[in-house]
C-alpha positions as CSV (number, residue, x, y, z in Angstrom):
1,X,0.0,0.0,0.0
2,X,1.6,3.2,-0.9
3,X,1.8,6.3,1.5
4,X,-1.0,8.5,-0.7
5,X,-3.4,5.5,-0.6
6,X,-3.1,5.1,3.1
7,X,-3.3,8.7,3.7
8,X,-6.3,9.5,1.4
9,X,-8.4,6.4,3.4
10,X,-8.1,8.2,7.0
11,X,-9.8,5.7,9.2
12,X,-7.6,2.7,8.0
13,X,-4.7,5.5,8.8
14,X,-6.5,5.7,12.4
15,X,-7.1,2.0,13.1
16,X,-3.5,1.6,12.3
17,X,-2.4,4.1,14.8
18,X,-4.8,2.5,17.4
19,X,-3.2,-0.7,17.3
20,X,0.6,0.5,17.4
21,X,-0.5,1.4,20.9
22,X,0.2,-0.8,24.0
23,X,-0.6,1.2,27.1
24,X,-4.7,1.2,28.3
25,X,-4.5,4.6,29.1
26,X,-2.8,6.3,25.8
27,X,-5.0,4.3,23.8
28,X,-7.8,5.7,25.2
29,X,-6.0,9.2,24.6
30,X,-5.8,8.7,21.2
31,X,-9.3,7.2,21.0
32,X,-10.3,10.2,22.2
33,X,-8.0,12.7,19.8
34,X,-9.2,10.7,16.8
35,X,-12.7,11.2,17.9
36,X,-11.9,15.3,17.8
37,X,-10.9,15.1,14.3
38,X,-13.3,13.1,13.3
39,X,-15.8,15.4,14.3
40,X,-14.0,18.8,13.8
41,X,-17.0,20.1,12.0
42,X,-17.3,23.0,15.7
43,X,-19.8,25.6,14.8
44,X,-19.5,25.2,10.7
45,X,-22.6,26.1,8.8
46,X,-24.0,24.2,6.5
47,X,-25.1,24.5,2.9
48,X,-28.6,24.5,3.7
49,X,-28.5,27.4,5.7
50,X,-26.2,29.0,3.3
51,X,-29.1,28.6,0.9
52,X,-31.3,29.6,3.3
53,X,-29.6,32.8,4.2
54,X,-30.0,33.3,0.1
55,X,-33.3,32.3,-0.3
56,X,-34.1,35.4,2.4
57,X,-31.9,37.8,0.6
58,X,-31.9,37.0,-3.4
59,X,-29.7,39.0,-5.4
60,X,-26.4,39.8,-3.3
61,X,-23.3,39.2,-4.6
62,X,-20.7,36.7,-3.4
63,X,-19.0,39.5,-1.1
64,X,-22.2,41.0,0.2
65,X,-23.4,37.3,1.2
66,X,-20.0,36.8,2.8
67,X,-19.8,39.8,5.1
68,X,-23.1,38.4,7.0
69,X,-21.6,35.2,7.2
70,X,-18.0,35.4,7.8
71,X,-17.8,34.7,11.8
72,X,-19.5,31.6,10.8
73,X,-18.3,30.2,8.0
74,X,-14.4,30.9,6.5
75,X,-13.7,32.3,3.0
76,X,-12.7,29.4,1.2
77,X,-15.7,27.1,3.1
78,X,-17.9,29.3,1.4
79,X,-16.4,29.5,-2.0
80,X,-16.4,26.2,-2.0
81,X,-20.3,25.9,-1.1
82,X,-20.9,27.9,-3.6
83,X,-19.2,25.7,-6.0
84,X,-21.2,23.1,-4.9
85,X,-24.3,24.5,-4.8
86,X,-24.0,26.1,-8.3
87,X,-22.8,22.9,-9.6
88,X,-25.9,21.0,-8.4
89,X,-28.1,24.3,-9.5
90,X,-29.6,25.0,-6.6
91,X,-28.9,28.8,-6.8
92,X,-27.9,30.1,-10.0
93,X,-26.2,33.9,-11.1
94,X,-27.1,36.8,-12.8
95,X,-24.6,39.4,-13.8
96,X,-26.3,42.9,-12.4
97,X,-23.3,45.6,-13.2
98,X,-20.7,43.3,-14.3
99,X,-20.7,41.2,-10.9
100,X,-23.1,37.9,-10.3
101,X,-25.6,37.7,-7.9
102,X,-26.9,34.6,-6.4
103,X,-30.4,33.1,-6.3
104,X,-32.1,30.4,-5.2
105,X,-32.8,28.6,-7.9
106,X,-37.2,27.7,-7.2
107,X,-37.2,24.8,-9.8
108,X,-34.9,22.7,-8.8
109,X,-36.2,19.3,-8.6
């Protein structure tokens, strides 16, 4: 198995680590650390109430949306649901003045 294989399929990566550890109480340690990472989503948003939040306020552009939601979600997060969620058209954009604006897309299936 080569180190990018291994890498890319993280819980075989964690069950390994797991059993390279002989002492009760670090393995419980590390149970618990991989249990953190597994669930590092913290106080993310998620796409739906990104949609949501442009549902309520159709036509903003990208930067507009972003300044409400920036202590929640970071800059690249929400690129990247926006990606997403254009990609499975569930918003689409209009150019208003050269810059696209979002909307909720009300015939998606």
């Amino acid at each position: 198995m080569s180190l990018k294989s291994s890498v890319l399929d993280f819980g075989m990566l964690v069950g390994v680590r797991e059993l390279a550890v002989d002492d009760p109480e670090k393995k419980i340690k590390q149970k618990e650390k991989t249990v953190k990472i597994q669930n590092n989503s913290g106080n993310r948003m998620s796409k739906n109430s990104v949609v949501d939040f442009i549902q309520n306020n159709q036509g903003l552009t990208s930067k507009e949306i972003f300044n409400f939601l920036k202590n929640k979600v970071s800059k690249r997060t929400f690129q990247r649901y926006l990606a997403e969620l254009k990609k499975s058209k569930i918003i689409t954009t209009k150019l208003k003045e050269g810059l696209p604006t979002y909307y909720v897309n009300l015939t998606t299936p």
